[in-house]
Steps between C-alpha positions, in 0.01 A plus 500: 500500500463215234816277467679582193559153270785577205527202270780312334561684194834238353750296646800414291867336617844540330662160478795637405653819676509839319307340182133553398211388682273160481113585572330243728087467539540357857780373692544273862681696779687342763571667841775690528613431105525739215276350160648204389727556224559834575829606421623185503778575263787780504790606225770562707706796301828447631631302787219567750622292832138337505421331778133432598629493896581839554287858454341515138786656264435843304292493172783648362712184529255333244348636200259711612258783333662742730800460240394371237258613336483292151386245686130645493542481054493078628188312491525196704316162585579229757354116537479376814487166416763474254706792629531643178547885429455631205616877400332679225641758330350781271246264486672168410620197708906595565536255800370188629698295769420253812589717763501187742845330325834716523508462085194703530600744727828519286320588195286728636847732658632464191214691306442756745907544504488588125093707584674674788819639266661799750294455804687194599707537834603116457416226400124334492376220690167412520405384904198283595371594876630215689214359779231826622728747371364752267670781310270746610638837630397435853581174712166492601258230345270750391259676192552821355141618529424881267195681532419609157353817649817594620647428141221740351628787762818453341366582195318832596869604651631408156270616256545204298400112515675292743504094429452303872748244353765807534473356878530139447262380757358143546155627612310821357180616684277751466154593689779736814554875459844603377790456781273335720739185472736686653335544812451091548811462631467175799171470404298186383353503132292177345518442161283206369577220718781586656634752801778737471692742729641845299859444616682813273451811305657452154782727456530579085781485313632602131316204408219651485619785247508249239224448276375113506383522111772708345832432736533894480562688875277762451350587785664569839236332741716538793562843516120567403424346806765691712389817373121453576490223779826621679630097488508240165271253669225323244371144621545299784640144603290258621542179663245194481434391883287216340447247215253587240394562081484854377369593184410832291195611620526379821358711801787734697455645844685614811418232792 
């Protein structure tokens, strides 16, 4: 039987927890590392207890699509070299802040503190990821890999287009048969230049009900998968064993 070859279909990272996505063309890995960047920022929403010691903390404790929603109706960008976010807004500039000086980070909590209105459990602070720590939901150093094919199953159970941002992945493939990522578990995939060991199915949460473009929860992804699959699994965690650039297009296969 022919090896089957998927390809890179985008890879994206969220610089800043719970907000909108940046779209890369290619990206360096490191072993054992998530993308660099990657949820390298968090709103605490309320006193969270963060320490990046100890197990990761809940989503919850941070604001989080799971929650919140509006969040989606935010269009955000982020500048590595200057870290600068800027927030957009029914389609104008509302924000712009250095996220690398505590004024910056004190600015920023106090626009999302007046964005946020009711769903505030406390107050806002804004937390850089001290050292390797990311605010991913896993402790792992890992990628959030979703086969697109998967994503278009979802669909037929639906009856209605699904988005793959809905699942917030760093790396979307295509080329596999639906579910197929599920059964990599332990295994060994290459992607580009670098090799990667499937280290978790992705459990999915009400983050996924929300609609990326509108901010509206209108569609309840993880009972659709319950219902049909029997779990609410869609993606898999991956960890890079080795150095190497990625890019869209790039060749994907099981070693």
């Amino acid at each position: 039987m022919a090896e089957t070859v998927g390809r890179v279909a985008a890879l994206r990272r969220y610089p800043v927890k719970g907000l909108s996505p940046e779209p890369l063309d290619a990206v360096e890995v490191e072993a054992g590392r998530q993308f660099a960047g990657d949820r390298a920022y968090a709103i605490e929403n309320g006193p969270s207890g963060f320490d990046p010691a100890p197990a990761k903390l809940p989503k919850t404790r941070f604001l989080c699509l799971m929650r919140n929603a509006r969040l989606a109706g935010l269009k955000t960008r982020f500048d590595d070299t200057a870290h600068r976010l800027e927030v957009e807004r029914d389609g104008a500039l509302a924000l712009s802040v250095d996220l690398s000086s505590e004024a910056g980070r004190s600015e920023a909590a106090d626009w999302f503190t007046v964005f946020m209105g009711d769903e505030l459990r406390g107050p806002l602070k804004v937390l850089p990821a001290p050292g390797r720590h990311t605010f991913s939901d896993t402790s792992k150093g890992v990628l959030s890999l979703i086969n697109l094919a998967s994503v278009s199953a979802i669909e037929d159970f639906s009856g209605a287009p699904v988005d793959p941002l809905r699942f917030r992945g760093n790396l979307d493939f295509e080329g596999f048969g639906a579910w197929e990522e599920l059964d990599w578990l332990d295994r060994e995939v290459l992607i580009g230049e670098a090799r990667f060991r499937v280290v978790q199915r992705t459990v999915r949460c009400a983050a996924t009900e929300v609609d990326p473009t509108t901010a509206e929860r209108d569609m309840r992804i993880p009972k659709l998968l319950q219902q049909n699959l029997g779990h609410a699994d869609c993606g898999v965690y991956a960890e890079p064993l080795t150095a190497g650039r990625i890019a869209v297009g790039d060749a994907i296969r099981l070693a």
